[in-house]
C-alpha positions in Angstrom: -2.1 -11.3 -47.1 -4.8 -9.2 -45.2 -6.8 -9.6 -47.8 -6.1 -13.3 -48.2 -7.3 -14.2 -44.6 -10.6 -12.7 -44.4 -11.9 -14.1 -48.0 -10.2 -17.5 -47.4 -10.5 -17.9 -43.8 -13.7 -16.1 -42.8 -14.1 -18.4 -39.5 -10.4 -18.4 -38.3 -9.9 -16.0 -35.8 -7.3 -14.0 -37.4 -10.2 -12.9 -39.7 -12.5 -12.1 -36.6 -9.3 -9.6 -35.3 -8.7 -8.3 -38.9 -12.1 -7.1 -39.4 -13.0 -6.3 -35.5 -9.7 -4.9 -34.1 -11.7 -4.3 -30.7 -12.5 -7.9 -29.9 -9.1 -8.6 -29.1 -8.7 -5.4 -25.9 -12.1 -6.4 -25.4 -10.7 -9.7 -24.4 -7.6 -8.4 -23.2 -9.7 -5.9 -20.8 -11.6 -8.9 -19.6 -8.7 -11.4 -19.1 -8.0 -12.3 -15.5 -4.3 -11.0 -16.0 -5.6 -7.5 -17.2 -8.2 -7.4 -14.2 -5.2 -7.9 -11.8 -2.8 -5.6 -13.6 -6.0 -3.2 -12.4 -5.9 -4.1 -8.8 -2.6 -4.1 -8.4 -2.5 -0.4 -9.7 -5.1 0.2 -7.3 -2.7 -1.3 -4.3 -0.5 0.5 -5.0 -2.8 3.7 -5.1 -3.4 2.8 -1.7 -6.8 1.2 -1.9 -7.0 -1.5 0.2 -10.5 -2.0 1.2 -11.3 -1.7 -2.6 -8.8 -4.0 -3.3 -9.8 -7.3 -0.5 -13.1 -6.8 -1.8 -12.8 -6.8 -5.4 -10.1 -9.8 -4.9 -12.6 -11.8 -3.2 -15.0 -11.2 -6.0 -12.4 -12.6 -8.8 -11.3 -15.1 -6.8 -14.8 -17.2 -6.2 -15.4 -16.3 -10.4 -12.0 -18.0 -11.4 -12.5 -20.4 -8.6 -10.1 -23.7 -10.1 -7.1 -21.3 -12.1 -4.2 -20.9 -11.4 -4.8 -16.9 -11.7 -6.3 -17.5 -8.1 -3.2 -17.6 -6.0 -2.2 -13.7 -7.5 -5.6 -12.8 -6.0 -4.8 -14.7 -2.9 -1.7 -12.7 -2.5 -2.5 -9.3 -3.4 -5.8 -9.9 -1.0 -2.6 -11.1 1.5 -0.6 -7.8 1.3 -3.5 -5.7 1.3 -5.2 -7.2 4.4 -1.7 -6.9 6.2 -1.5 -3.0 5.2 -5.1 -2.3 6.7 -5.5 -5.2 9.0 -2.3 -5.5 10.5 -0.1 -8.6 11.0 -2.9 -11.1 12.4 -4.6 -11.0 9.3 -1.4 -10.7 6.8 -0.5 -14.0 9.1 -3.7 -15.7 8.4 -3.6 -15.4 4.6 -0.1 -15.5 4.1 -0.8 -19.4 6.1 -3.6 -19.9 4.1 -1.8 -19.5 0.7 0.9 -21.8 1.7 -1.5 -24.2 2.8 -3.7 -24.4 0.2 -1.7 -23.5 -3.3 1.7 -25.3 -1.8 2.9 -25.7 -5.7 2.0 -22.2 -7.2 4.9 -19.5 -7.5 2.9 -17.5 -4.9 2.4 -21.1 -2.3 6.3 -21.3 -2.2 6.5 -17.2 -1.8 3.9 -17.7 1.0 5.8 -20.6 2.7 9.3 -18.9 2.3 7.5 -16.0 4.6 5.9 -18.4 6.9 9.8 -19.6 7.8 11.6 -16.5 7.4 9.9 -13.3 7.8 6.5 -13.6 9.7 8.8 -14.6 13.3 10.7 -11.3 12.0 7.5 -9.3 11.8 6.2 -10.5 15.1 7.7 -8.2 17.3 5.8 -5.9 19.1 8.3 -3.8 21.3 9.2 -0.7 20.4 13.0 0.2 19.7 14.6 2.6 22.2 14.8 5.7 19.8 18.4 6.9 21.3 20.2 4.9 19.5 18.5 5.5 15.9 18.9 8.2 13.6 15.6 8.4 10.9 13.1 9.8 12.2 9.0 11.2 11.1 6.7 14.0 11.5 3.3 12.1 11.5 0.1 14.3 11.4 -3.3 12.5 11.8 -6.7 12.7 9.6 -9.9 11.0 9.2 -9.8 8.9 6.1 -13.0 11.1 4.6 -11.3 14.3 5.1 -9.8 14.6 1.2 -9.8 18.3 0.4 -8.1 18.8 4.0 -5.5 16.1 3.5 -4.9 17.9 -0.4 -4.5 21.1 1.1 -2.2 20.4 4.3 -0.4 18.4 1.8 0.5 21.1 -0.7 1.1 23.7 2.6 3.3 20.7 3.7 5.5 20.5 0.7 6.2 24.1 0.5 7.4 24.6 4.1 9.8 21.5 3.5 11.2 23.1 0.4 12.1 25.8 2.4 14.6 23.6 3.9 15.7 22.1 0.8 19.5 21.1 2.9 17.9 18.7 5.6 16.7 16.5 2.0 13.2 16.3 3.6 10.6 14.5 1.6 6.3 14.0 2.6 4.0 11.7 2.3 0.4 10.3 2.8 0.0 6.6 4.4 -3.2 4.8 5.4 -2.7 3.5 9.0 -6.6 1.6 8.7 -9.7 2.1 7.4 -10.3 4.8 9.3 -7.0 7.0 9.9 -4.6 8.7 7.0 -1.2 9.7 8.0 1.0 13.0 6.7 4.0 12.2 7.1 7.4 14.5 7.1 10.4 11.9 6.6 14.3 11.8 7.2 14.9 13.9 10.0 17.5 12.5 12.1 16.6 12.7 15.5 13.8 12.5 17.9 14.3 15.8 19.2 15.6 17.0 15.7 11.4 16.1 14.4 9.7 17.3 17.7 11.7 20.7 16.8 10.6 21.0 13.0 7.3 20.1 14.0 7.1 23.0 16.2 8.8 25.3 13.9 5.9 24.1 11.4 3.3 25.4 14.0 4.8 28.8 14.5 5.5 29.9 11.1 3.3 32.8 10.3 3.2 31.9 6.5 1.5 29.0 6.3 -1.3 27.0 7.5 0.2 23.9 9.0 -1.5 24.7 13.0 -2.3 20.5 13.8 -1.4 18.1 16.1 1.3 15.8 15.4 4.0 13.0 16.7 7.7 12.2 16.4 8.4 8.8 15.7 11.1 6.6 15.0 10.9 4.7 11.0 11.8 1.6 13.3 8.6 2.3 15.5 6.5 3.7 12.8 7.1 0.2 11.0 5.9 -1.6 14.1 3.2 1.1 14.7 1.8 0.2 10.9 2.6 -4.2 11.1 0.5 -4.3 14.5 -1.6 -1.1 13.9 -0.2 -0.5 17.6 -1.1 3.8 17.0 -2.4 3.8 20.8 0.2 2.2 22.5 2.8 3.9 21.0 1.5 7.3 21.8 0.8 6.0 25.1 4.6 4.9 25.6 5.5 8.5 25.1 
């Protein structure tokens, strides 16, 4: 059959694929789809300038297809995780305006109505009456090895308290601030404690700055990129 196909049919392109096997992931690695298979990795990496920047790119080349409203979006969600809400707003509206029959149009409009007068809240919740709570230490985007290390020290003092089911992680705030974050503790006073527990313990290296928050208030903190008036508020 094989055989068949490349003497018979020398043109077709099953003869092209059957003698040059790389055309096709050449094509495939070139294919709109694969490109934002790529950038969507690199969202969720946590790349978001990277990402608005090469979205725009891809979406002025396939300018017309219908691959354009997945850019649009992804550009969307990106912008609202370093930009805040204004800008998620303004491209969310922009999608729904302007690809109003696409999959991601309808997603975009179904927002508009239902989740964007949700997210528009700006007033912090009265933390007495919640019960998750964070350990948020601060860093300059540029500082990698620092943010590595403090990380690792990080991890090893929480599995010293392996019964309070403690878990970290590392959040962009904006383009220019990375968070560490200590998670589920379950009160205020219960994170302001381990924090300072953190400071004092001889065996580690974790000696930094930090604030308690509320997940409701760190959610509203990182929708309206509101850092300064929280830790004003306290």
């Amino acid at each position: 059959m094989k055989n068949d196909i490349i003497n018979n049919h020398p043109d077709s392109r099953y003869a092209s694929i059957l003698l040059n096997p790389e055309i096709i992931l050449e094509e495939d690695e070139n294919s709109p789809e694969f490109i934002y298979e790529g950038l969507y990795g690199k969202y969720e990496e946590q790349s978001y300038a990277e990402v608005i920047e090469q979205c725009d790119k891809f979406i002025n080349m396939y300018d017309g297809e219908a691959i354009v409203p997945k850019f649009e979006f992804l550009k969307a969600v990106s912008r609202g995780r370093l930009q805040g809400f204004e800008a998620y707003k303004e491209s969310i509206n922009y999608i729904a305006l302007n690809y109003p029959n696409s999959p991601e149009g309808k997603k975009a409009e179904e927002i508009v109505q239902n989740s964007l007068p949700l997210l528009e809240r700006t007033e912090f919740h009265d933390d007495s009456n919640l019960n998750s709570f964070k350990v948020v230490y601060q860093f300059e985007v540029d500082q990698t090895d620092e943010i590595e290390e403090f990380k690792a020290e990080l991890d090893e003092a929480v599995e010293r308290v392996r019964y309070l089911e403690l878990k970290t992680s590392v959040d962009h705030y904006d383009g220019n601030i990375l968070f560490v974050i200590v998670h589920n503790l379950k009160s205020y006073e219960g994170a302001q404690g381990f924090g300072e527990i953190l400071n004092e313990y001889e065996e580690n290296n974790i000696n930094k700055p930090y604030f308690s928050i509320s997940s409701a208030n760190y959610q509203i903190v990182q929708i309206h990129k509101s850092l300064e008036a929280y830790l004003n508020s306290q």
